[in-house]
Kinemage of the C-alpha trace (Angstrom):
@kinemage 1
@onewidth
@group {chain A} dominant
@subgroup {mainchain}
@vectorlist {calphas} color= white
{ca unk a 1} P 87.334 0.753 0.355
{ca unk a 2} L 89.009 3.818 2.146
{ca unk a 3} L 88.274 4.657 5.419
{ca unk a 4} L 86.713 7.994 4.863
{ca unk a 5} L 83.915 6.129 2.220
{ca unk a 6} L 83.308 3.453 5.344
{ca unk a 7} L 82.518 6.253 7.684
{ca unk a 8} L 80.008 8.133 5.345
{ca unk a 9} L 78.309 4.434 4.322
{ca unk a 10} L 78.560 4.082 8.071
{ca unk a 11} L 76.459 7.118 8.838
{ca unk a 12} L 73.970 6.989 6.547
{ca unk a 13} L 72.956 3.462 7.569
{ca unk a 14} L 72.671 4.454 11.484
{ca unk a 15} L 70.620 7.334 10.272
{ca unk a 16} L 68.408 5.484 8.308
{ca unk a 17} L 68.159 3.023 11.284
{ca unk a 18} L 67.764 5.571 13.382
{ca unk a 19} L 64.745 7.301 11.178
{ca unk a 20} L 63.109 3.855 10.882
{ca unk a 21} L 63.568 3.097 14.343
{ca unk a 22} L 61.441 6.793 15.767
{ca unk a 23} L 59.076 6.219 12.782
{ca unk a 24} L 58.149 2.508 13.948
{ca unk a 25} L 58.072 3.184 17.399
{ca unk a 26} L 55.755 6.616 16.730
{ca unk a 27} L 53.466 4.777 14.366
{ca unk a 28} L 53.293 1.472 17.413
{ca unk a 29} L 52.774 4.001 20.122
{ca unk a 30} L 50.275 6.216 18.341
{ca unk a 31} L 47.578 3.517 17.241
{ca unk a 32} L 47.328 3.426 21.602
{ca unk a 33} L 47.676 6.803 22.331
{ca unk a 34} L 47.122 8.511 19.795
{ca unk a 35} L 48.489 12.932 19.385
{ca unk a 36} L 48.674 13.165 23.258
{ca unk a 37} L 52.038 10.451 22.504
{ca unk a 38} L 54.694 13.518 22.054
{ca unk a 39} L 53.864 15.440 25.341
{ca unk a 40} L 54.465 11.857 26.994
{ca unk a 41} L 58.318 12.238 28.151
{ca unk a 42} L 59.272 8.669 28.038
{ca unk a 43} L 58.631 8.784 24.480
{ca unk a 44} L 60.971 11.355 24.293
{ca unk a 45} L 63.465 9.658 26.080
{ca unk a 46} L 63.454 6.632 24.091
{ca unk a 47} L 63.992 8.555 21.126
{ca unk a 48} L 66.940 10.617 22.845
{ca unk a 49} L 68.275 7.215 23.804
{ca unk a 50} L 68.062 5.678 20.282
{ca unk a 51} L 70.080 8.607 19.011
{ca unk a 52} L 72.553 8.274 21.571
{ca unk a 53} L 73.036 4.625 20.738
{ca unk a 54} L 73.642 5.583 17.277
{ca unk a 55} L 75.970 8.418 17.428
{ca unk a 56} L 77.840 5.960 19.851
{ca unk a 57} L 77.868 3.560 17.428
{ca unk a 58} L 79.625 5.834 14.914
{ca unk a 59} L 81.855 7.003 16.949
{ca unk a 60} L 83.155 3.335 18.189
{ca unk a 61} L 82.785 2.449 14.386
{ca unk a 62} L 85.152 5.330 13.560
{ca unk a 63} L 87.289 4.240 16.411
{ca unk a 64} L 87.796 0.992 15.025
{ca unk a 65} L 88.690 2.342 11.657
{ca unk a 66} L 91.453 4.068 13.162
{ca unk a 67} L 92.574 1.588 15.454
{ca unk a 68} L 93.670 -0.678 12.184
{ca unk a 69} L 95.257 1.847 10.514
């Protein structure tokens, strides 16, 4: 498989994780809190987080791709 096929596989699994991940914790958080959930900030930041751990991901990902070429 070429590298540019990996990388596009690659990104739509860490934003499918990534969807799944803010849907699950929204759905977990809400049955407790209920609407008042997304002017909590901490919320917010987890979700900022989660991205960030997946765009990192990528990006070491496509590092690694290029490191074997």
């Amino acid at each position: 498989m070429d590298e540019d096929k990996k990388l596009k596989l690659m990104k739509f699994w860490l934003f499918g994780t990534f969807v799944i991940l803010v849907a699950a914790i929204s759905v977990y958080l809400g049955m407790f809190a209920g609407l008042s959930l997304f002017g909590e900030w901490r919320y917010w930041l987890v979700v900022v987080i989660a991205a960030v751990l997946s765009i990192g991901s990528f990006f070491l990902y496509q590092g690694m791709l290029n490191k074997k070429k």
